[in-house]
N, C-alpha and C positions, 0 to 999 in steps of 0.2 A: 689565886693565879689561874684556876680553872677556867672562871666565868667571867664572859664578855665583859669589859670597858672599852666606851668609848671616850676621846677627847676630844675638842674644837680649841684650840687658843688665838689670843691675837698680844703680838709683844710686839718692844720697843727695842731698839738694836745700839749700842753707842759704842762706838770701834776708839777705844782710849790707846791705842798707839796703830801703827802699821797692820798687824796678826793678830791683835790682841783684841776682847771684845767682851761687852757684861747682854747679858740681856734679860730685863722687865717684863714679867708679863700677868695676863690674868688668863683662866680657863674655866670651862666648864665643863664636869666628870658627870659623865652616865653610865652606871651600871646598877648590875642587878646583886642584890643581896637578900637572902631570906627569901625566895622567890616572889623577891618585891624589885622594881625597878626605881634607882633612888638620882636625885642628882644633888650635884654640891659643886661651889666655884673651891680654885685652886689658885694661889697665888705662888709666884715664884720666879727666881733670879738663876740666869747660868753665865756661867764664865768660859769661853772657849777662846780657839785658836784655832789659825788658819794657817798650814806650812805647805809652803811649795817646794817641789824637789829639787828645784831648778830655779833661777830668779825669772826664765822669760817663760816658763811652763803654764801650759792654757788649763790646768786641774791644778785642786791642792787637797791636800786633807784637812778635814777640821774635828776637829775634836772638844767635846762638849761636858763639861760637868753641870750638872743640876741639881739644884736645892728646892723642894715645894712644902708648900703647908696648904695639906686638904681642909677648907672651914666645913662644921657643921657635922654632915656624918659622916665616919669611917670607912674606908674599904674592908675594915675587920670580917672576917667571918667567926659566928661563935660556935663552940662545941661543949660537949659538958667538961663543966668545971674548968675551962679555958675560954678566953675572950683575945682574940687578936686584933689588935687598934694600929691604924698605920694612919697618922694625921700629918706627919713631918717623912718624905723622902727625898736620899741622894742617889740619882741615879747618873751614868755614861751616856754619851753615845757618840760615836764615831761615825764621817760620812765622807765618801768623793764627793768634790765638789767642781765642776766644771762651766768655765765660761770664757 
């Protein structure tokens, strides 16, 4: 959690009803581990929604769950007699959105 990651992604967006929405995508992770700098692609699928407060409102909130699978090496960092591996994460994320 300390130490820099960065990501770049490029996904596909497919809106299966009015607010409702899946999105495809692939990435690629760079950071540093072992103070070595390592990269690895990322694949992964999120399922969000779009609610507006109002039906003629020019902002909504969207709200994002995440599911990824890091290929190849880990974001683990190791210590003695412990090894932490994170290759599958579910993460959040919440945003305004206005247009």
């Amino acid at each position: 959690i300390s130490e820099a990651v960065h990501e770049a992604a490029l996904a596909g967006r497919y809106y299966f009803s009015e607010s409702d929405f899946f999105d495809l995508g692939l990435s690629g992770v760079y950071f540093k581990k072992n103070s070595e700098w390592k990269k690895a692609p990322r694949i992964f699928v999120d399922y969000g929604r779009n609610m507006k407060p109002w039906p003629h409102a020019h902002f909504a909130l969207q709200a994002k769950i995440r599911l990824s699978y890091l290929v190849g090496e880990t974001l683990g960092r190791e210590a003695v007699y412990t090894t932490k591996t994170v290759y599958t994460t579910i993460s959040g994320q919440v945003a305004l959105v206005f247009f």
